[in-house]
N, C-alpha and C positions, 0 to 999 in steps of 0.2 A: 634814504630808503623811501619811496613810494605809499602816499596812502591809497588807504583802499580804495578809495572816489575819484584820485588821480588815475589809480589802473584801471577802475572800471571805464574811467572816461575815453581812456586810451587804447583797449578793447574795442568798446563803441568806435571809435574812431577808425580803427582797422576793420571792424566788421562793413562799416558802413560804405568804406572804400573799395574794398573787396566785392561788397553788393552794386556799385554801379555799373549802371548797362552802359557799355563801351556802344557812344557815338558811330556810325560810319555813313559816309556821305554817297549815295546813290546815282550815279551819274542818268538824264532823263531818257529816258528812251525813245528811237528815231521813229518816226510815223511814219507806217509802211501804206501803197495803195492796195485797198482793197475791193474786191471786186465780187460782185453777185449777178451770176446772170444763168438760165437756165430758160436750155428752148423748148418751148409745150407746142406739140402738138393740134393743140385746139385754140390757141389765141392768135389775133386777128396781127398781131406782130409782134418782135421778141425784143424784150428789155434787156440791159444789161445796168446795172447800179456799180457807180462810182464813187469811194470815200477814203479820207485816211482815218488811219488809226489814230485812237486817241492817247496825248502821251503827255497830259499833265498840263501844257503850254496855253491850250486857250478852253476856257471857258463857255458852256454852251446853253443859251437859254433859248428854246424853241415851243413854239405852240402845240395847240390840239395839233394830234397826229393827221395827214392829209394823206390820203391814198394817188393822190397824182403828186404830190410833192413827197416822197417817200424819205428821200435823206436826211433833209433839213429837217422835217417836224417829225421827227424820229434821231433828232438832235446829233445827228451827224454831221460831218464835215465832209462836204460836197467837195469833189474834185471835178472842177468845171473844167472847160476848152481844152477837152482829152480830144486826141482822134482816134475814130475807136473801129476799125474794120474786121471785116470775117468773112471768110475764103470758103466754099462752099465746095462740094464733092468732087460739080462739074469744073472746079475751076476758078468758077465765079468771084469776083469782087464786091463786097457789098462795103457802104460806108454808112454808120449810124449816124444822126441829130441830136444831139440834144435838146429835152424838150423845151428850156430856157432859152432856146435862141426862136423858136418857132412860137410860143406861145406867147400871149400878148401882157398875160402879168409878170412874165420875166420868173415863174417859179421852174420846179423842175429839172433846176440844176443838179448835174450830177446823174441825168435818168439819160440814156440814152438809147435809142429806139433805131431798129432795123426794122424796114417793109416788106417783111419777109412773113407773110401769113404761116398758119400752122401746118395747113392741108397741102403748101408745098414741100414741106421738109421730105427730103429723101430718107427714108428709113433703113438704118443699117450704115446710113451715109456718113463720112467725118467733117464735123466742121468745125475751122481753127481760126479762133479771136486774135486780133493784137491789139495792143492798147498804146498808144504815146501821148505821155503826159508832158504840161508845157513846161517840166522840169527834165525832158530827154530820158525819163525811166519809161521801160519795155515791160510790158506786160504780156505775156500768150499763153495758150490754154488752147485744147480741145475736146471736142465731146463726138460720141459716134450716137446716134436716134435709136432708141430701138424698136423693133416693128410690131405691128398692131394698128388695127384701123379706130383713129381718133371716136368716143364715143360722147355724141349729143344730139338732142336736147336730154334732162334725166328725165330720166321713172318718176311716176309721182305715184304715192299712198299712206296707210294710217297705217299708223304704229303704236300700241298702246304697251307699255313697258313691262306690265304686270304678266302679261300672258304670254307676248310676242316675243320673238327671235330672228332676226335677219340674215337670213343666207344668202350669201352671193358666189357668183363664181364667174371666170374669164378663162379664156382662152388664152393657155401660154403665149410670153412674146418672144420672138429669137431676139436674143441680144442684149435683155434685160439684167441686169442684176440683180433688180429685187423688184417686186410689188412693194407698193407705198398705199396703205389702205387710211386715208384720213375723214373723218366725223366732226364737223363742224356745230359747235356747240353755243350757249351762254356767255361761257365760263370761259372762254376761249378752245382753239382744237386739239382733238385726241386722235394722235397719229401713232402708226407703227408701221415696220416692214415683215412682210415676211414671206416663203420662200414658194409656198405651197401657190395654187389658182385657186383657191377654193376660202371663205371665213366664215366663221359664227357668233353675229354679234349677239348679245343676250342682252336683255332688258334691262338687266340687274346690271349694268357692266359701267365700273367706277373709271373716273378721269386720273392716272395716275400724271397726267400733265400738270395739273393744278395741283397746288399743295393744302387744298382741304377736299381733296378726294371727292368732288361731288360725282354725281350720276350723270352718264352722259348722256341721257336722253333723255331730255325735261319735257312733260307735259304741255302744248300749246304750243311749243314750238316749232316751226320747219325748219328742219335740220338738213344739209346734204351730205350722202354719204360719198366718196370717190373712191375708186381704186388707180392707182397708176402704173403702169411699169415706167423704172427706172434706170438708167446706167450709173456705171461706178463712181462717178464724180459726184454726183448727186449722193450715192448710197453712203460714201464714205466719209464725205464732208455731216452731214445731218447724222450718221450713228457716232460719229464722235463728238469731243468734248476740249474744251482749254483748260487744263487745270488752272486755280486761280491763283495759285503763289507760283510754278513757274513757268508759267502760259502754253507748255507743249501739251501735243494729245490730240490734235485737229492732221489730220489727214491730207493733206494742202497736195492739187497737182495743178496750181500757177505758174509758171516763171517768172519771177521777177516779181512779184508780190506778193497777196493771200486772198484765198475766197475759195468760189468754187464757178466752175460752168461746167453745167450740167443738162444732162435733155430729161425728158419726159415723154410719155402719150397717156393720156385718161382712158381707160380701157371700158372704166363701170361708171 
C-alpha cells in the first residue's frame, strides 16, 4: 500500500504531465513580392516600391529612415533587377529604372520610377503594371485615374485652434471611390476617407492615429491639409487590416503577390 507522500508525489507527477504545452514545429513561411505603387496626379513621375515579405530567415538592421532610399532604411528587403512595365490607355509601353542603377551612391534599390508626370495621366483612363522578378515570378495589377483637375500650389493661412474651424469643400470626382482627407501633423498624419465633398475640421479635433490621442493641430506649427479623390485599390487596401495571428483581412487586387496600385488626384 502506498504512502501518502508517495501518492501525492504521483499525483504531482500526473498533474504536471497533463499540464505540459505540447511542442509543435511551425514550418517558415515563403516571402511573397510585395508591391506599392500609386499614380498621383500631381507628381513629377510615379514610383512603384519593390520588397519581400519578411519570414524569419534574415535579419535586418538599417539606418535612420531616408526618403529617397525608402525600402532599405525602412528595413525592408529590396527586390532589385525587377523589370517592371505599365501599359497605358492609349496602348503605350512604358518601362520603369530603378533608382540604384541611375544614381551614383548605388542607394534606391527596390524604388522604381516611370517618366510619366502627373498632368499627363489620363483620367478615367486604365493602367496595367507587370512586374518580373529575376526569380520568373509575375506580378500585375491595375488601376483606372479618377477625374478632377490636379490641385496646386496650397492655400496659405492662420489657424488658431481655440476659436477656428476648417471647412473645406470639392467638387465631386467621376470615378472616385472615396475622398482621402489627410492632416499632416507632429505626431505623425491624421487621415480618413469619407463619402461626402464637403468636411469639418474642428480645432478641438484628437489624432485617433497616434495612441496618446494628441490634438491635431499644434500651435506654431504649419501643417498641410489635403483632400484626394481616390480609386478602389487605394480605398481598399488602406481601410483594411492584417490580422496579427492569422495574417488575413487586407484586400489584395495583385496577381501574383501583395500590395496595392493604386491612383489618386489631390483635389484640395
Amino acid at each position: 500500500m502506498l504512502s501518502r507522500r508517495a501518492s501525492a508525489a504521483i499525483a504531482l507527477a500526473v498533474l504536471l504531465a497533463a499540464c505540459e504545452i505540447e511542442k509543435v514545429g511551425i514550418p517558415s513561411t515563403e516571402a511573397q513580392v510585395a508591391l506599392h505603387g500609386v499614380l498621383s496626379a500631381s507628381a513629377p513621375s510615379q514610383i512603384v516600391l519593390l520588397e519581400r515579405t519578411r519570414n524569419g530567415t534574415l535579419a535586418i538592421l538599417a539606418p535612420s529612415f531616408e526618403v529617397l532610399d525608402p525600402v532599405l532604411s525602412d528595413e525592408g528587403i529590396a527586390e532589385s533587377g525587377a523589370i517592371v512595365t505599365m501599359t497605358t490607355p492609349t496602348g503605350r509601353t512604358l518601362l520603369a529604372r530603378e533608382d540604384a542603377v541611375v544614381r551614383s551612391d548605388g542607394e534606391g534599390r527596390g524604388v522604381y520610377r516611370f517618366d510619366l508626370p502627373g498632368d499627363s495621366l489620363e483620367r478615367g483612363g486604365t493602367y496595367e503594371l507587370t512586374v518580373r522578378t529575376t526569380r520568373n515570378e509575375v506580378l500585375t495589377a491595375a488601376t483606372s485615374v479618377p477625374a478632377g483637375a490636379a490641385a496646386f500650389p496650397a492655400g496659405q493661412g492662420r489657424f488658431d485652434r481655440v476659436r477656428d474651424t476648417l471647412m473645406l469643400a470639392w467638387p465631386p470626382a467621376p470615378g472616385a471611390r472615396s475622398y482621402l482627407v489627410r492632416i499632416e501633423t507632429p505626431f505623425g498624419p491624421r487621415s480618413f476617407f469619407t463619402d461626402d465633398t464637403r468636411v469639418r475640421l474642428s480645432g478641438e479635433l484628437r489624432n485617433i492615429d497616434v495612441a496618446a490621442l494628441p490634438r491635431v493641430f499644434i500651435p506654431g506649427f504649419p501643417q498641410v491639409v489635403t483632400v484626394s479623390a481616390v480609386d478602389s485599390n487605394y480605398y481598399d487596401w488602406f481601410r483594411t487590416h492584417s490580422n496579427t495571428i492569422s495574417g488575413t483581412g487586407l484586400i489584395n487586387r495583385v496577381a501574383g503577390g501583395i500590395g496595392v496600385f493604386g491612383s489618386l488626384v489631390r483635389l484640395r
